[in-house]
Structures are given as C-alpha cells and as structure tokens.
LUMLUMDREN-2810 file (N, C-alpha, C; in Angstrom, 1 decimal):
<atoms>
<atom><aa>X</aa><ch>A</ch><at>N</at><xx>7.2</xx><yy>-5.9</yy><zz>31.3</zz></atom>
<atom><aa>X</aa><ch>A</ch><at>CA</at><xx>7.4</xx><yy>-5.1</yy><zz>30.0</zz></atom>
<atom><aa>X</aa><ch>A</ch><at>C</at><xx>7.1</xx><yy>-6.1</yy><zz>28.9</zz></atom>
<atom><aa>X</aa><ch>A</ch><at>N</at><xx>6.0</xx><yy>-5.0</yy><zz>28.2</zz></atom>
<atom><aa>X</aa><ch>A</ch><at>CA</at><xx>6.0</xx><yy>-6.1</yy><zz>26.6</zz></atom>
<atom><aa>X</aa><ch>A</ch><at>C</at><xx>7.0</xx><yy>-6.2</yy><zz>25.7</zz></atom>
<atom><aa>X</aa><ch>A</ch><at>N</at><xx>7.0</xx><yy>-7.2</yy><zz>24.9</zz></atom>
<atom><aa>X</aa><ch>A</ch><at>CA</at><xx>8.1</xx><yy>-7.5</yy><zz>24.4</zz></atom>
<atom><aa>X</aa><ch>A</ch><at>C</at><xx>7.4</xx><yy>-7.3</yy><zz>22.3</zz></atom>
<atom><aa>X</aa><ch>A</ch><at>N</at><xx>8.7</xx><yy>-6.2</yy><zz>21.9</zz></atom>
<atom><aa>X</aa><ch>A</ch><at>CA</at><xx>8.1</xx><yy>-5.7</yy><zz>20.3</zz></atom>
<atom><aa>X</aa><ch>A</ch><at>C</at><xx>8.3</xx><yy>-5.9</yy><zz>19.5</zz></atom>
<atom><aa>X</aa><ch>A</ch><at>N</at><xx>8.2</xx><yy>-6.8</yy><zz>18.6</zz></atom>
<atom><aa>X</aa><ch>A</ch><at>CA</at><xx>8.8</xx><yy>-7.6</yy><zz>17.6</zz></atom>
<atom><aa>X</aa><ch>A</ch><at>C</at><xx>9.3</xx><yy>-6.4</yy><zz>16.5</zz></atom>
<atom><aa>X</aa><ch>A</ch><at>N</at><xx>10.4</xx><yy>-6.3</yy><zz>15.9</zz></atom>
<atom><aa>X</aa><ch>A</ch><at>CA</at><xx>10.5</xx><yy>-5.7</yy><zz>15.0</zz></atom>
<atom><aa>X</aa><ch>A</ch><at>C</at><xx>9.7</xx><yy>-6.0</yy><zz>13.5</zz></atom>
<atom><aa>X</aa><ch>A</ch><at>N</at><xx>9.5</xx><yy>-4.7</yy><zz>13.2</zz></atom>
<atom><aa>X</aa><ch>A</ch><at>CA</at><xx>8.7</xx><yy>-4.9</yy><zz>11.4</zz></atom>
<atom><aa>X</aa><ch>A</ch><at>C</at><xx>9.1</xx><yy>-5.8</yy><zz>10.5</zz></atom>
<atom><aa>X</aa><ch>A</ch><at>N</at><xx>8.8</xx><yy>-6.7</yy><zz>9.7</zz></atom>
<atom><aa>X</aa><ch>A</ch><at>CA</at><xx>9.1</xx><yy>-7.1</yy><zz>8.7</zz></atom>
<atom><aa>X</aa><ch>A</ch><at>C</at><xx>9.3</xx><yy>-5.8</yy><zz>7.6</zz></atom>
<atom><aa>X</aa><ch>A</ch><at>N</at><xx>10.1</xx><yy>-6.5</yy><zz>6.4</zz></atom>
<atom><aa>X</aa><ch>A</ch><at>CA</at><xx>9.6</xx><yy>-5.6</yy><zz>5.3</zz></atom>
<atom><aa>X</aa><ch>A</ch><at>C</at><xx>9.2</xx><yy>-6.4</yy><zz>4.6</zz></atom>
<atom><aa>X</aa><ch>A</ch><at>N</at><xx>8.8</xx><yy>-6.4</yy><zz>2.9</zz></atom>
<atom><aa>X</aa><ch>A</ch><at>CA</at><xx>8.7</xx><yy>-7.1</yy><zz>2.0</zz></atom>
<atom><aa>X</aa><ch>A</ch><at>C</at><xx>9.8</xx><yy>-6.9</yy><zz>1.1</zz></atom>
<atom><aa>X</aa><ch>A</ch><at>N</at><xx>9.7</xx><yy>-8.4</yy><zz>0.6</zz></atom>
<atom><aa>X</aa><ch>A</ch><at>CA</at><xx>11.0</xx><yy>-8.7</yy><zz>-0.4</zz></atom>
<atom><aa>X</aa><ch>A</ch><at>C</at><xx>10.5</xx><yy>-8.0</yy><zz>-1.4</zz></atom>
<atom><aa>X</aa><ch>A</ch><at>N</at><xx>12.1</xx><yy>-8.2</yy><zz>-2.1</zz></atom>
<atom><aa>X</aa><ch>A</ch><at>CA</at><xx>11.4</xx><yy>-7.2</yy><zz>-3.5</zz></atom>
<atom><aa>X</aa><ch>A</ch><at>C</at><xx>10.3</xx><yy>-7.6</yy><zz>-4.4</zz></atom>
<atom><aa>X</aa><ch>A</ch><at>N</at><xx>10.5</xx><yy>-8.7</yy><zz>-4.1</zz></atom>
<atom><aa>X</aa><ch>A</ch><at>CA</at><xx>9.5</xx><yy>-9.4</yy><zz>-5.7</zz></atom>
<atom><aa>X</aa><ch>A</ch><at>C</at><xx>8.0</xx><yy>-9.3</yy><zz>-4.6</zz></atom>
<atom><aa>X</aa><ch>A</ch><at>N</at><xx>7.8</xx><yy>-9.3</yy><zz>-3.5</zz></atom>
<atom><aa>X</aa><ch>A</ch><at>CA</at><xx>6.4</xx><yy>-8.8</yy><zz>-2.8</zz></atom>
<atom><aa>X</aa><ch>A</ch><at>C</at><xx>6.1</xx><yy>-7.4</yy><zz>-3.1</zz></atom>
<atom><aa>X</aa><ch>A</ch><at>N</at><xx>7.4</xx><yy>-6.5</yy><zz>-3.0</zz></atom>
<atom><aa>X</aa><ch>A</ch><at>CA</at><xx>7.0</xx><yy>-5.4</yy><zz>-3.6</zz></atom>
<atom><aa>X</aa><ch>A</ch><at>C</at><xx>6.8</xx><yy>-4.7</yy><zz>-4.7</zz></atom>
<atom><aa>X</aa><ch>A</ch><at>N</at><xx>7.2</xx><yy>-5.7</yy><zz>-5.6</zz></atom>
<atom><aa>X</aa><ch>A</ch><at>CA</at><xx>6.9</xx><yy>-5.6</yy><zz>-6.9</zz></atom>
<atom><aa>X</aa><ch>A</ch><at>C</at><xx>5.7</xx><yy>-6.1</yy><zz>-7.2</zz></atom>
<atom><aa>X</aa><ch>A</ch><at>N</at><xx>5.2</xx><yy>-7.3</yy><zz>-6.5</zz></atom>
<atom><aa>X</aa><ch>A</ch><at>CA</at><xx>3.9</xx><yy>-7.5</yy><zz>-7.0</zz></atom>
<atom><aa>X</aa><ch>A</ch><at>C</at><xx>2.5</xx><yy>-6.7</yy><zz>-6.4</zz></atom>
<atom><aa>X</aa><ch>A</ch><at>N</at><xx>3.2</xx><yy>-5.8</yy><zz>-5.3</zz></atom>
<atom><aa>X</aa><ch>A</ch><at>CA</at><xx>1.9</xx><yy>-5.3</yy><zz>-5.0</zz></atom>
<atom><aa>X</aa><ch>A</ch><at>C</at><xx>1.9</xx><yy>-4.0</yy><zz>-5.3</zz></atom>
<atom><aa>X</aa><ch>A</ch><at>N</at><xx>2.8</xx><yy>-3.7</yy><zz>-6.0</zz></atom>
<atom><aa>X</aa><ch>A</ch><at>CA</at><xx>3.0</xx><yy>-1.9</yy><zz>-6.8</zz></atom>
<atom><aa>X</aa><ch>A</ch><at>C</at><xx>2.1</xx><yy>-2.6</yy><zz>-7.7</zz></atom>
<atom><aa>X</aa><ch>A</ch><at>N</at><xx>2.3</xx><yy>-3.7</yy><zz>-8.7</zz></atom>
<atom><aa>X</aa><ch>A</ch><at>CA</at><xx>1.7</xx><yy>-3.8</yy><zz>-10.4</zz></atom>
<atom><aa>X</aa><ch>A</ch><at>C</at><xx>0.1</xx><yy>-4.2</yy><zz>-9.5</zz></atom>
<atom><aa>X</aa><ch>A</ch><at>N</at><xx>-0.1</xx><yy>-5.0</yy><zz>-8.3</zz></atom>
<atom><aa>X</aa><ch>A</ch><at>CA</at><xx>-1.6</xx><yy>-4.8</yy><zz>-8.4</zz></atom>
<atom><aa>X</aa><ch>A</ch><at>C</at><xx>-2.1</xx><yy>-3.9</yy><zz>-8.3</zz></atom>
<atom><aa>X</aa><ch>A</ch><at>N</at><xx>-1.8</xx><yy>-2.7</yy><zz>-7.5</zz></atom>
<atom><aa>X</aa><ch>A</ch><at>CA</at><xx>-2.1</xx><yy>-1.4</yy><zz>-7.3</zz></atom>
<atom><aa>X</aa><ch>A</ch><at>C</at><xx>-2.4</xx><yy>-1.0</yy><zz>-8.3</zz></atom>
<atom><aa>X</aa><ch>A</ch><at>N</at><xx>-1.7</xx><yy>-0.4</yy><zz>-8.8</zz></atom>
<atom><aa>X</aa><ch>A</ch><at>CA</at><xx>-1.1</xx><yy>0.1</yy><zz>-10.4</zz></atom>
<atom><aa>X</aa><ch>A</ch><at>C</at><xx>-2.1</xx><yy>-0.3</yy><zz>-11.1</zz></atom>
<atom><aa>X</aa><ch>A</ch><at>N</at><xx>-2.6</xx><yy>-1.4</yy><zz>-11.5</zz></atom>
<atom><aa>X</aa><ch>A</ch><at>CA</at><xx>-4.0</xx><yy>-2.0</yy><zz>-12.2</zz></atom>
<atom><aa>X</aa><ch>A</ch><at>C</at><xx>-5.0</xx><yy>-2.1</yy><zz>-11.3</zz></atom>
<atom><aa>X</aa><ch>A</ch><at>N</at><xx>-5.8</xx><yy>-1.8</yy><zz>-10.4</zz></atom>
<atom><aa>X</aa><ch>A</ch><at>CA</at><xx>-6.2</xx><yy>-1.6</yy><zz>-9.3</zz></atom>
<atom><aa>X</aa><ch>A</ch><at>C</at><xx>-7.3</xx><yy>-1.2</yy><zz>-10.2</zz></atom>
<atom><aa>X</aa><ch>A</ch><at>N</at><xx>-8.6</xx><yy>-1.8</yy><zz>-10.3</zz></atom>
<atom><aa>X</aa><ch>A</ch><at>CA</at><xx>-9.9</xx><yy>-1.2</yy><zz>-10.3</zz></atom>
<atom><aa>X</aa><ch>A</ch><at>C</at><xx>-10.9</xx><yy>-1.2</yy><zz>-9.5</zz></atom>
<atom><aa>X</aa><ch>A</ch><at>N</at><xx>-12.2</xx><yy>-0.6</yy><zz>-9.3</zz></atom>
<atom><aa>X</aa><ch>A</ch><at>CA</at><xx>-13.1</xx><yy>-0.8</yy><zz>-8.6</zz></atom>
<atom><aa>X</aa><ch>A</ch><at>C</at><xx>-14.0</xx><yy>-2.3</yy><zz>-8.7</zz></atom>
<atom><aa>X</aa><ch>A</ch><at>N</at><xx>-13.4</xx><yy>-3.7</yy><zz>-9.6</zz></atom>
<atom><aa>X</aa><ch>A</ch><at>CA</at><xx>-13.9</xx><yy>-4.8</yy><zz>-9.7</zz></atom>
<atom><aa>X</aa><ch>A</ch><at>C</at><xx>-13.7</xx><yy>-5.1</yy><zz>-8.3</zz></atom>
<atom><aa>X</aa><ch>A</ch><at>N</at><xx>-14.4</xx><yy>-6.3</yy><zz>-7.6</zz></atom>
<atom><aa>X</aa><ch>A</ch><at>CA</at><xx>-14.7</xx><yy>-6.5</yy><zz>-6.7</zz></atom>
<atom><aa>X</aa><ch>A</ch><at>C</at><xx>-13.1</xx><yy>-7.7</yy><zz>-6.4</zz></atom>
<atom><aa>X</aa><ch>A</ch><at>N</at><xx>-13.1</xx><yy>-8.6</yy><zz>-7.3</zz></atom>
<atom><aa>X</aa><ch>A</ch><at>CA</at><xx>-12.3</xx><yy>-9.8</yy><zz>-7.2</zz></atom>
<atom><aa>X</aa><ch>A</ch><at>C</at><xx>-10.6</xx><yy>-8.6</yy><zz>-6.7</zz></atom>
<atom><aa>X</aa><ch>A</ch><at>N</at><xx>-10.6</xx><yy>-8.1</yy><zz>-7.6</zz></atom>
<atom><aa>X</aa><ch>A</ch><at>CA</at><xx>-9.1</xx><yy>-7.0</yy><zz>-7.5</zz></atom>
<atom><aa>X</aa><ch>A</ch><at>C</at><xx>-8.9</xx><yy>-6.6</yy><zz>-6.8</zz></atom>
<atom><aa>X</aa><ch>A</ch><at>N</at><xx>-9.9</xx><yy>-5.7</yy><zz>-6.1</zz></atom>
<atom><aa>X</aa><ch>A</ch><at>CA</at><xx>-9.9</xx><yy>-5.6</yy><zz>-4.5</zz></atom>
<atom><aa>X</aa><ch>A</ch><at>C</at><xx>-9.8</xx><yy>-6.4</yy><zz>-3.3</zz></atom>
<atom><aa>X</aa><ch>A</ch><at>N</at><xx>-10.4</xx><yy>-7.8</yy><zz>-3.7</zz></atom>
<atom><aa>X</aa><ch>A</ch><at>CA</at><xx>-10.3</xx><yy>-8.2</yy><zz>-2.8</zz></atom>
<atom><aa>X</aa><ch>A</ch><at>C</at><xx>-8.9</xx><yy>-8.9</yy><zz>-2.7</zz></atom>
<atom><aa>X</aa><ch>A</ch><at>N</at><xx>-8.1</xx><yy>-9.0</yy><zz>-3.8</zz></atom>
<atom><aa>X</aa><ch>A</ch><at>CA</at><xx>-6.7</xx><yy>-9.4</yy><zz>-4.0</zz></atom>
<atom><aa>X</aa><ch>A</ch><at>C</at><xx>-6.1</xx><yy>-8.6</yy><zz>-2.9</zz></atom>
<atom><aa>X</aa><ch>A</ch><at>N</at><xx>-5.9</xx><yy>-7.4</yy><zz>-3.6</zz></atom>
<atom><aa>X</aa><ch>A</ch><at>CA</at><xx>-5.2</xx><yy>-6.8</yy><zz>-2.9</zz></atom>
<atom><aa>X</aa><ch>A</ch><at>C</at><xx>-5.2</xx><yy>-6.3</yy><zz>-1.0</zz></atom>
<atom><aa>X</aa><ch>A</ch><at>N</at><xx>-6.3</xx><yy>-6.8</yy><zz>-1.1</zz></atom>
<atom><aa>X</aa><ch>A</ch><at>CA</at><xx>-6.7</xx><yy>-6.8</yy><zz>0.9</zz></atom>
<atom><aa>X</aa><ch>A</ch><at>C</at><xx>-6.4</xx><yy>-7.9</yy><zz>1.3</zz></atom>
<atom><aa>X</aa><ch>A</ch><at>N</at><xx>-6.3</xx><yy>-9.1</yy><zz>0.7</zz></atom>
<atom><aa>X</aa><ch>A</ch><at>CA</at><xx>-5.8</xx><yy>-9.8</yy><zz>1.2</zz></atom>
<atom><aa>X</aa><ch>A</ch><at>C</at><xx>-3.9</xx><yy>-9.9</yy><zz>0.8</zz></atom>
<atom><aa>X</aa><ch>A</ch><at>N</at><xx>-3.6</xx><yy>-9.4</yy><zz>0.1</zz></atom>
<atom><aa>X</aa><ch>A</ch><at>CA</at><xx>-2.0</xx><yy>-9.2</yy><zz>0.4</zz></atom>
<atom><aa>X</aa><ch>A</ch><at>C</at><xx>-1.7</xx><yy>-8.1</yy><zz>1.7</zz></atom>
<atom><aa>X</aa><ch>A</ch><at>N</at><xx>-2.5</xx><yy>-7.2</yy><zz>1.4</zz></atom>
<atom><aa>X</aa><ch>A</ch><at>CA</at><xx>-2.3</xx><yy>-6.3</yy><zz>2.8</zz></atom>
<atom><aa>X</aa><ch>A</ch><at>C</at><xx>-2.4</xx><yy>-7.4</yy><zz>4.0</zz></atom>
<atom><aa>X</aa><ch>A</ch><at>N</at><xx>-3.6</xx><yy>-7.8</yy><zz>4.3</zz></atom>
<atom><aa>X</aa><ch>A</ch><at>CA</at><xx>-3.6</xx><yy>-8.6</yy><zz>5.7</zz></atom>
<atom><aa>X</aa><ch>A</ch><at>C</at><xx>-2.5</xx><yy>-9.9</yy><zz>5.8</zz></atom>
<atom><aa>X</aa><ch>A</ch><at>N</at><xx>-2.2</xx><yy>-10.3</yy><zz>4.1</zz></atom>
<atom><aa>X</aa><ch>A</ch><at>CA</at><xx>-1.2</xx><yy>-11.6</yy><zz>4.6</zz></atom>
<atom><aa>X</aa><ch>A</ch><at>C</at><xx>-0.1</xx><yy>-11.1</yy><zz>5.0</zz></atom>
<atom><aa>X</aa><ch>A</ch><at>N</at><xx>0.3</xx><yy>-9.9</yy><zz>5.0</zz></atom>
<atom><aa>X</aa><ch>A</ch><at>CA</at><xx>1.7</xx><yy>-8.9</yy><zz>4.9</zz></atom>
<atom><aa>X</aa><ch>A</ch><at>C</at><xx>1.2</xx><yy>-8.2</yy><zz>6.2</zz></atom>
<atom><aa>X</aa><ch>A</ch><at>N</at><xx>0.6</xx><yy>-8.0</yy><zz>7.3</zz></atom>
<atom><aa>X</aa><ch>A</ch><at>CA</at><xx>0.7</xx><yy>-7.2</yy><zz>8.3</zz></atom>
<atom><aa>X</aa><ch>A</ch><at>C</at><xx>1.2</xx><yy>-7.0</yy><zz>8.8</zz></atom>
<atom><aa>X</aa><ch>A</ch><at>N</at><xx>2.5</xx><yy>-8.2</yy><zz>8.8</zz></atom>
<atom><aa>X</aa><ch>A</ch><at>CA</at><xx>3.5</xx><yy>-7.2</yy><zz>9.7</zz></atom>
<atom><aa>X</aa><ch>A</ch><at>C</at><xx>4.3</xx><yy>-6.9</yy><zz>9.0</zz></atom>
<atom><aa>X</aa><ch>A</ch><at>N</at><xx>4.5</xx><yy>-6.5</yy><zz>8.0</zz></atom>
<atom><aa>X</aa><ch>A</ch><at>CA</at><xx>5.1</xx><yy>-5.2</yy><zz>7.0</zz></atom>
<atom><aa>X</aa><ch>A</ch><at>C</at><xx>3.9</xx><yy>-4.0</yy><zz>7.0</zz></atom>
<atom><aa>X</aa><ch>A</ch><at>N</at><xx>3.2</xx><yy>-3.9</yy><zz>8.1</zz></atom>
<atom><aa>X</aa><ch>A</ch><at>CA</at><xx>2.4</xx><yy>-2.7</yy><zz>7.7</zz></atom>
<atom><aa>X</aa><ch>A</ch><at>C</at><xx>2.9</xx><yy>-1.6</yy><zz>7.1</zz></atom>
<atom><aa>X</aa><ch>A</ch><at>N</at><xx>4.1</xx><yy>-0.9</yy><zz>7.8</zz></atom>
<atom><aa>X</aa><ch>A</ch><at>CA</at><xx>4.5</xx><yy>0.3</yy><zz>7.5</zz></atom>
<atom><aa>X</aa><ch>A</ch><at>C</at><xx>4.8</xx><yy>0.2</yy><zz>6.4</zz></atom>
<atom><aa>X</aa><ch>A</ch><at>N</at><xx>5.2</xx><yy>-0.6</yy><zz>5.6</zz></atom>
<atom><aa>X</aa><ch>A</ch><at>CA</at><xx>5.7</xx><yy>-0.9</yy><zz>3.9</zz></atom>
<atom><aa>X</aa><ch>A</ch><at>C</at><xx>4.6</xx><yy>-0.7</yy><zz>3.6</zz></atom>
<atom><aa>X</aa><ch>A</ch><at>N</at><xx>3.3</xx><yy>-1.6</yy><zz>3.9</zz></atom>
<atom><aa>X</aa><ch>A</ch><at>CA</at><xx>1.9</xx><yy>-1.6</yy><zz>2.7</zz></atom>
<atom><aa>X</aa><ch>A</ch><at>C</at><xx>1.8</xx><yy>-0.1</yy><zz>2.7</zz></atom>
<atom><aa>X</aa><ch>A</ch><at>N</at><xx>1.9</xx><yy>0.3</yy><zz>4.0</zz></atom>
<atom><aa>X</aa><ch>A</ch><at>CA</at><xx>1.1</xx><yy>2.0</yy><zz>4.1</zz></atom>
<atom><aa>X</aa><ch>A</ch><at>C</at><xx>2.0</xx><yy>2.6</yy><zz>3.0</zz></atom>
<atom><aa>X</aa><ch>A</ch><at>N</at><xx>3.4</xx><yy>2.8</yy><zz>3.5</zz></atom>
<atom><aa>X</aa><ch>A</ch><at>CA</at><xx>4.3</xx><yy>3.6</yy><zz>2.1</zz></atom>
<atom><aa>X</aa><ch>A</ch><at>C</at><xx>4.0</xx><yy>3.7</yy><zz>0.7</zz></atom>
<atom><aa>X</aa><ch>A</ch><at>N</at><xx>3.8</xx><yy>2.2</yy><zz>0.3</zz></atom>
<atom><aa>X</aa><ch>A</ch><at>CA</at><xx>3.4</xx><yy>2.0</yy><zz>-0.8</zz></atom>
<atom><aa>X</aa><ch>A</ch><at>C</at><xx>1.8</xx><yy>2.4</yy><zz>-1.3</zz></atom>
<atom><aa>X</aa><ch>A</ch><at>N</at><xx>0.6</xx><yy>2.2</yy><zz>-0.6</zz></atom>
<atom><aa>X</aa><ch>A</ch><at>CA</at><xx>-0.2</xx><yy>2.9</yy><zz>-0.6</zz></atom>
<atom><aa>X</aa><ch>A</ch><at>C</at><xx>-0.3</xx><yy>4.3</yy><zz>-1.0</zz></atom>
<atom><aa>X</aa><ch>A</ch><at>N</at><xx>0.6</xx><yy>5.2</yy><zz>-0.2</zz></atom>
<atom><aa>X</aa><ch>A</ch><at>CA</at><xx>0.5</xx><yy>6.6</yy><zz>0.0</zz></atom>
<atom><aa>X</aa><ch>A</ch><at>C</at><xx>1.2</xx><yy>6.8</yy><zz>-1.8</zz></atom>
<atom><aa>X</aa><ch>A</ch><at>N</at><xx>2.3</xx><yy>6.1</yy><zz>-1.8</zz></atom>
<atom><aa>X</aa><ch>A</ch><at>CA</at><xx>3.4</xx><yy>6.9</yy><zz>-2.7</zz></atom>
<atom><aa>X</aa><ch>A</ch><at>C</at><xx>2.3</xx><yy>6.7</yy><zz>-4.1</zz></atom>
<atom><aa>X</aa><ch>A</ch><at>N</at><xx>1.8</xx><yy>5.4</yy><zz>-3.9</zz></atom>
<atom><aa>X</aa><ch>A</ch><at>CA</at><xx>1.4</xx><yy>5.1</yy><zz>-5.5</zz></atom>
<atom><aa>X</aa><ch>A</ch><at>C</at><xx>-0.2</xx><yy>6.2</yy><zz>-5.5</zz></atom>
<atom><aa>X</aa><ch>A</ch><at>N</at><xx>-0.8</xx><yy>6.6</yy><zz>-4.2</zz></atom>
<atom><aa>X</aa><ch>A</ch><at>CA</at><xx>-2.2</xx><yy>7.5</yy><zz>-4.3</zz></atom>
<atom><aa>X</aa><ch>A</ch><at>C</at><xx>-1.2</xx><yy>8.7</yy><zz>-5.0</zz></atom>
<atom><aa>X</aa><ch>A</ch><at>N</at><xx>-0.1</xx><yy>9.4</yy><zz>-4.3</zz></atom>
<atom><aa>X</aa><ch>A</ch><at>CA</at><xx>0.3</xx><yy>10.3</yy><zz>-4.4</zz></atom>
<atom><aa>X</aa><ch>A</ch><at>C</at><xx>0.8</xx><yy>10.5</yy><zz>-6.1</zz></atom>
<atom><aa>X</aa><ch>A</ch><at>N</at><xx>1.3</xx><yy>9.5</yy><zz>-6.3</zz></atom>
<atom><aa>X</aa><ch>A</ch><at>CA</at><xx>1.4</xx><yy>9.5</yy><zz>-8.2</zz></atom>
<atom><aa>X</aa><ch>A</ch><at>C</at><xx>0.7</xx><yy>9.3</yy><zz>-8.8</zz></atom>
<atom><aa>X</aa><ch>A</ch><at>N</at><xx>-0.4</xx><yy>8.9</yy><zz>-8.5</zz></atom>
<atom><aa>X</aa><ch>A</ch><at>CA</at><xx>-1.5</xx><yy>9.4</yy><zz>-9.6</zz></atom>
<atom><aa>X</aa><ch>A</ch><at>C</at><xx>-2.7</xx><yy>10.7</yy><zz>-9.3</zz></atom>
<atom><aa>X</aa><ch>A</ch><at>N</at><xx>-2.2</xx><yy>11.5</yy><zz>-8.2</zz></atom>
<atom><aa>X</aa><ch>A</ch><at>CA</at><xx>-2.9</xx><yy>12.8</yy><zz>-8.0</zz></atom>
<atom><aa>X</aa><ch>A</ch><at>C</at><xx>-3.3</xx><yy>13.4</yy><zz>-9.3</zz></atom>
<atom><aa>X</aa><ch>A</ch><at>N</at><xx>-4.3</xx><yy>14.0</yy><zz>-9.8</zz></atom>
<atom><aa>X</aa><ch>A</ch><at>CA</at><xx>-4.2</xx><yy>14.7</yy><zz>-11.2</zz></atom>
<atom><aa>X</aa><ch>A</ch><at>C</at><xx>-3.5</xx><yy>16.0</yy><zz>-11.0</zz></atom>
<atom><aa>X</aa><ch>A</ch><at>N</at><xx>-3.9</xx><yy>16.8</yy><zz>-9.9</zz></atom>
<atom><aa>X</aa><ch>A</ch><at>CA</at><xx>-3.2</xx><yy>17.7</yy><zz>-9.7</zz></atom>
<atom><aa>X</aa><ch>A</ch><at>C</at><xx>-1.9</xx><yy>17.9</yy><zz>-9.2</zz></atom>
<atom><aa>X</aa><ch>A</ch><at>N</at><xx>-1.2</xx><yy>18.3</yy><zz>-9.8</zz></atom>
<atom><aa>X</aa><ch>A</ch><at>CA</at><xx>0.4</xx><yy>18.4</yy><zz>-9.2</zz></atom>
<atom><aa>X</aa><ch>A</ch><at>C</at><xx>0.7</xx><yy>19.3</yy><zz>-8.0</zz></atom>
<atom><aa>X</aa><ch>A</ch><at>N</at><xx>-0.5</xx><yy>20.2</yy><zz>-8.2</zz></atom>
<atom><aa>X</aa><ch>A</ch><at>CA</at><xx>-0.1</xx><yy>21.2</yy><zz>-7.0</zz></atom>
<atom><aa>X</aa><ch>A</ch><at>C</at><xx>-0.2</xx><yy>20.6</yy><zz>-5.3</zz></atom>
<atom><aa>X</aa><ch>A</ch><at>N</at><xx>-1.7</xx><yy>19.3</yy><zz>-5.5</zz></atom>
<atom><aa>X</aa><ch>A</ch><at>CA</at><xx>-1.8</xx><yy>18.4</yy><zz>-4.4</zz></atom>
<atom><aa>X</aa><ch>A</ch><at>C</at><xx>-0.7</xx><yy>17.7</yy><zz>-4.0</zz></atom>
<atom><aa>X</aa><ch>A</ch><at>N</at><xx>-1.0</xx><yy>18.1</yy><zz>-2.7</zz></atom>
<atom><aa>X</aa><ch>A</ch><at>CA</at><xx>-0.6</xx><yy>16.8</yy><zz>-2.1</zz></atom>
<atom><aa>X</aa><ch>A</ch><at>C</at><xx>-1.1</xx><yy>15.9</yy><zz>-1.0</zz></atom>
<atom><aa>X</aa><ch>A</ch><at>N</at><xx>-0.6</xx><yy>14.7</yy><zz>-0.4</zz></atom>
<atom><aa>X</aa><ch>A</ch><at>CA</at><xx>-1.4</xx><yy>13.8</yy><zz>1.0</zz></atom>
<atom><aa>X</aa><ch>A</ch><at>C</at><xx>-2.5</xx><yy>14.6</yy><zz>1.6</zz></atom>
<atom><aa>X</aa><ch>A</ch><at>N</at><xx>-1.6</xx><yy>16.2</yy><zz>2.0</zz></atom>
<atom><aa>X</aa><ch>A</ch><at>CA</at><xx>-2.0</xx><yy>16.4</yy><zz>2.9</zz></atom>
<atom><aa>X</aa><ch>A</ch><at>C</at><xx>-3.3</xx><yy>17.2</yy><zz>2.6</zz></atom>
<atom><aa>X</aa><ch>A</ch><at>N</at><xx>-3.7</xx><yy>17.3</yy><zz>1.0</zz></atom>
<atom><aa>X</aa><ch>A</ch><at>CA</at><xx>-5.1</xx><yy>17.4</yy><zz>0.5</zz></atom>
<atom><aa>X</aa><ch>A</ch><at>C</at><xx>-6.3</xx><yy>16.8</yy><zz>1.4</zz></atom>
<atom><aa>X</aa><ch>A</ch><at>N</at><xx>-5.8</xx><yy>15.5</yy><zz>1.0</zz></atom>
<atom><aa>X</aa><ch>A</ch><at>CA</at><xx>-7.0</xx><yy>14.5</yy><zz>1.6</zz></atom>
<atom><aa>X</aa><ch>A</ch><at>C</at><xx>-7.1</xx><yy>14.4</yy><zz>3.1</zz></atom>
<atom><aa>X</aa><ch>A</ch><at>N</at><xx>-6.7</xx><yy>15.2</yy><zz>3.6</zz></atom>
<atom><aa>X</aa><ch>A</ch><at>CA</at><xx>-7.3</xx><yy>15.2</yy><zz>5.4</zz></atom>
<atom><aa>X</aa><ch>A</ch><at>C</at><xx>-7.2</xx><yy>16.6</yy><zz>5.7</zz></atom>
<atom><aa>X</aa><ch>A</ch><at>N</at><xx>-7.7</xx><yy>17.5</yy><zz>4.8</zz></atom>
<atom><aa>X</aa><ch>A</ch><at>CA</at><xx>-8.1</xx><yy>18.5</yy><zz>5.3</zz></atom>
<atom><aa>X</aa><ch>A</ch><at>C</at><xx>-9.7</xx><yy>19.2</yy><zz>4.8</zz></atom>
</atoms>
C-alpha cells in the first residue's frame, strides 16, 4: 500500500501574496511567469492554488448571472 501524504495549505501571508498577484495579473509575460512559478513552488497546496484560482476567475465574471460552470459547457 502507497503511502499519502497529507496536503499542505498555505500560510496566510502565501495567501495573501498570491490573491494581490492574481488580482494584478496581466497578460505581460514576466507576471505570468511569477505567478506559475508560485503555483509549482506551492504544489503541494494544490487544492488551495486551485480554490484560489476559481474564487478570484469567479469574481471577476462580468456577468453575474455566470457561473464556473459557464466555462465547461
């Protein structure tokens, strides 16, 4: 039997710094590549990056009537 490490999370001040990158998050190349590398240094908080991902796409939807489940249908 394999053996499963439990998830990390991130501390708060990790989570705060990767809401404000997000948050200012443009299509520049350097910004991006910030923030992919905090995702991969943080992998094993995936489920936190993902959360945070979704919640901050999901608040800036323009539409209020959308939601997640817009984008995969």
């Amino acid at each position: 039997m394999q053996r499963v490490e439990p998830e990390r999370t991130l501390t708060d001040a990790q989570r705060d710094e990767f809401e404000d990158m997000l948050r200012a998050l443009t299509l520049e190349r350097s910004q991006i590549k910030e923030a992919m590398g905090f995702s991969l240094d943080n992998a094993d908080a995936a489920g936190e990056v993902v959360l945070l991902l979704c919640s901050l796409a999901i608040e800036n939807l323009k539409c209020p009537q959308c939601s997640l489940n817009c984008w995969f249908t």
